[in-house]
C-alpha positions in Angstrom: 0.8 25.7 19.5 2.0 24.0 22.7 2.8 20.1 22.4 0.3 18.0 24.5 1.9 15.0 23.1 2.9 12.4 26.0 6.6 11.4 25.7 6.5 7.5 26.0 9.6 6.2 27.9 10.4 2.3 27.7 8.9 1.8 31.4 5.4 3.7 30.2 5.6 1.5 26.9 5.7 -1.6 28.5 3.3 -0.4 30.9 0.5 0.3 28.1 1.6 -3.0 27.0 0.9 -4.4 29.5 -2.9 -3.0 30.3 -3.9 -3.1 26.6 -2.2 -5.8 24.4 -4.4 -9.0 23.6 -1.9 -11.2 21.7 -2.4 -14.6 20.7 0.1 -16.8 21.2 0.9 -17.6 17.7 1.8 -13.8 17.5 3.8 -13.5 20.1 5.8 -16.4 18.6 5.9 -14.7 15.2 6.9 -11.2 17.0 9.4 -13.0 19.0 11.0 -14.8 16.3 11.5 -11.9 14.2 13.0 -9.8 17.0 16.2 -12.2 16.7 16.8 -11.1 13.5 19.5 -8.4 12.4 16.5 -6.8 10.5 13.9 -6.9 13.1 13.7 -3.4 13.1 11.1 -3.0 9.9 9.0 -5.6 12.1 5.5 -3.1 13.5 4.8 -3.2 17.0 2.6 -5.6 18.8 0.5 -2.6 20.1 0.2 -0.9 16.3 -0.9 -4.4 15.0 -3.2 -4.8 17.4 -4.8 -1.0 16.5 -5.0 -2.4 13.0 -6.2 -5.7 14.2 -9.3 -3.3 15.7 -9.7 -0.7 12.7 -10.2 -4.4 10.2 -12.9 -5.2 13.0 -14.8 -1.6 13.0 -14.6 -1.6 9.0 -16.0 -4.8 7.9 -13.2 -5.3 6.2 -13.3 -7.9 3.6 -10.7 -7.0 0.7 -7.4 -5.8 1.8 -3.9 -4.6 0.2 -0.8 -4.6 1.7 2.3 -3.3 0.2 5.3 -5.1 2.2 4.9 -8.1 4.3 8.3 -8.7 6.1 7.5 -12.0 8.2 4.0 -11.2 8.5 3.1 -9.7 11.5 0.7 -7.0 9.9 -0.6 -9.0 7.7 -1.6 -11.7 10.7 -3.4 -9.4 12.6 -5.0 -8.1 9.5 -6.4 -11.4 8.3 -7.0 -12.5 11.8 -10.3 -9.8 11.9 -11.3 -10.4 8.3 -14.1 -12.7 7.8 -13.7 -16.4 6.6 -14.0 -14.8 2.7 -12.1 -12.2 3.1 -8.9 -11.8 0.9 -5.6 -9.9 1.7 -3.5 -9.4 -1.3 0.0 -9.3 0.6 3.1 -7.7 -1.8 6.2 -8.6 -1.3 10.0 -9.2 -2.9 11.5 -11.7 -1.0 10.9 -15.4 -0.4 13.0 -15.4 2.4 11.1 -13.0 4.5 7.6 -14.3 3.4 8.1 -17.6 3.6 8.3 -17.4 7.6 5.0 -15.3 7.1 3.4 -18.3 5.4 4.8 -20.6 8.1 2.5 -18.7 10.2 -0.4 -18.0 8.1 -0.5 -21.9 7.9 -0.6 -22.6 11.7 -3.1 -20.2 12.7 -5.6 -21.7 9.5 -5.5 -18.3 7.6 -3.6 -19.2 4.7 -7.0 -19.4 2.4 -7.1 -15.6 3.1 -3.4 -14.5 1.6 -3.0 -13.9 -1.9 1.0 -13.6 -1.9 2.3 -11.5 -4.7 5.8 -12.1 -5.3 6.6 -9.3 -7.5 7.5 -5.8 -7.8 4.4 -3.9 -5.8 4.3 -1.4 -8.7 3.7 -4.4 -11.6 1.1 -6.2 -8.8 -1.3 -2.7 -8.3 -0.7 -2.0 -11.9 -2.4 -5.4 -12.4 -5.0 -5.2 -10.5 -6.1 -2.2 -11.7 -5.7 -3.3 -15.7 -8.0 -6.3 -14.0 -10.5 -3.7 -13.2 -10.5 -4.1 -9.8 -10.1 -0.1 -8.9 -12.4 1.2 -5.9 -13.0 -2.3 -4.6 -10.5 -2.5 -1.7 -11.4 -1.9 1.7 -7.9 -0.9 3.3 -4.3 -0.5 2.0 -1.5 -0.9 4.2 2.1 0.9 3.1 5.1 -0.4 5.0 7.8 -0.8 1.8 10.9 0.6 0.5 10.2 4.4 1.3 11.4 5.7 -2.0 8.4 4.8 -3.4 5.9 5.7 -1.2 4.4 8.5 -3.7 3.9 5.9 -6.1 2.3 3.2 -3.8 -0.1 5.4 -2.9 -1.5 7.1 -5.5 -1.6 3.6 -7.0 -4.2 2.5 -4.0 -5.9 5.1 -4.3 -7.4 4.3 -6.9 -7.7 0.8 -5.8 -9.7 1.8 -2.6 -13.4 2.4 -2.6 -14.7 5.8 -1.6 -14.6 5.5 2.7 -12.1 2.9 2.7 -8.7 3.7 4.3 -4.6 3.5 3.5 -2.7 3.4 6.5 1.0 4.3 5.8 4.2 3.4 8.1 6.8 5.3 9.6 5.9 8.8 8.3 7.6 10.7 11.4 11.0 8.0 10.5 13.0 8.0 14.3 12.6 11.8 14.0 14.5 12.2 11.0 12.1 13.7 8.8 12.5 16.8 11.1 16.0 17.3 11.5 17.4 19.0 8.9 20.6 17.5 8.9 19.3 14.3 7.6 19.2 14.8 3.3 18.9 10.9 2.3 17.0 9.8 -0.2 14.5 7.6 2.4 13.9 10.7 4.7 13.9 13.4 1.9 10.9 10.9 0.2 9.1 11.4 4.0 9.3 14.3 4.3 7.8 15.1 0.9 5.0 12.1 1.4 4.1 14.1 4.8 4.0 17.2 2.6 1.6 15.4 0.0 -0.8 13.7 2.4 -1.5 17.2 4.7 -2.2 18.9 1.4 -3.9 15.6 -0.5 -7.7 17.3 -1.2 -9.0 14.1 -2.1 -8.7 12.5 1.9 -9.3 13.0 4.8 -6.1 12.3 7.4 -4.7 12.2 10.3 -1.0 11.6 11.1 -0.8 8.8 14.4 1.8 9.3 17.1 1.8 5.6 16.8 5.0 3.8 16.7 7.5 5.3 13.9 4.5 7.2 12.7 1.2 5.9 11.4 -0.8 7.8 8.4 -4.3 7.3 8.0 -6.0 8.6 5.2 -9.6 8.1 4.5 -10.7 8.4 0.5 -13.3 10.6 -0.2 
């Protein structure tokens, strides 16, 4: 099969950028903040938070998971398209990183949206589902440790309703997940999460050349 894939230089980046990004302000100042950290790399792009921003929108998405919040750029542009009663359970480990998300939340008058779970992930979906919530989310977004993937999402899956969506980050990994010379534990759990999801009869999917690799797998 012959790649049709465009290559996306910096110049053609910034140019789609440039021709398709609607940010607010108070994003930009979030994105921009993060992007002097040492760590600013697990940050998403504007553009792939801005796809996500849309897919809420087309969904009518009123109950959402995510599964790693970082300083809250997904999560922004998440709630941002939910309605005024919508709820975002956001999962996260560390105060540190969240409480700049929450800094945010606050200013842009979406903090009545965020449920913040600071705990394990695991111990927050297992909870949820012991509190019977399984099939009632609308959308799952997985951008955590990568070890663990397997496990995040065949906890949401459960936790979705039939037609509703998990979205899962960095699948194709800087291109490490197909170079054979990479055998750490991160890329080996990829590579077998890209092996799962192709294979996974109870979805349907599609793997994004968005970003560092975007998942999308619809429950059936």
């Amino acid at each position: 099969m012959t790649p049709k894939q465009i290559l996306m230089d910096s110049d053609l980046c910034l140019y789609l950028e440039a021709v398709s990004l609607r940010e607010l302000p108070l994003q930009k100042a979030l994105r921009e903040e993060t992007q002097k950290r040492p760590d600013a790399m697990m940050q998403i792009t504007a553009v792939q938070g801005q796809f996500m921003h849309l897919l809420v929108k087309l969904m009518g998405a009123r109950r959402i998971l995510e599964i790693g919040v970082f300083t809250g750029y997904s999560a922004l542009a998440m709630a941002l398209a939910m309605p005024e009663d919508g709820k975002l359970i956001a999962c996260d480990i560390n105060p540190n990183f969240t409480a700049i998300a929450l800094r945010y939340f606050e200013s842009q008058g979406i903090l009545h949206k965020i449920d913040l779970r600071l705990a394990p992930a695991l111990e927050t979906l297992h909870a949820l589902i012991v509190d019977g919530l399984e099939d009632q989310f609308d959308l799952c977004f997985i951008d955590a440790d990568k070890i663990h993937y397997g496990d995040y999402y065949e906890q949401a899956l459960r936790l979705i309703r039939p037609g509703g969506v998990i979205l899962i980050d960095n699948l194709l990994w800087g291109g490490k997940v197909n170079d054979p010379s990479w055998v750490d534990q991160e890329t080996e759990a990829l590579r077998q999460m890209n092996q799962r999801l192709l294979k996974d009869e109870r979805i349907d999917y599609s793997l994004l050349p968005m970003a560092d690799g975007l998942g999308m797998a619809r429950k059936r």
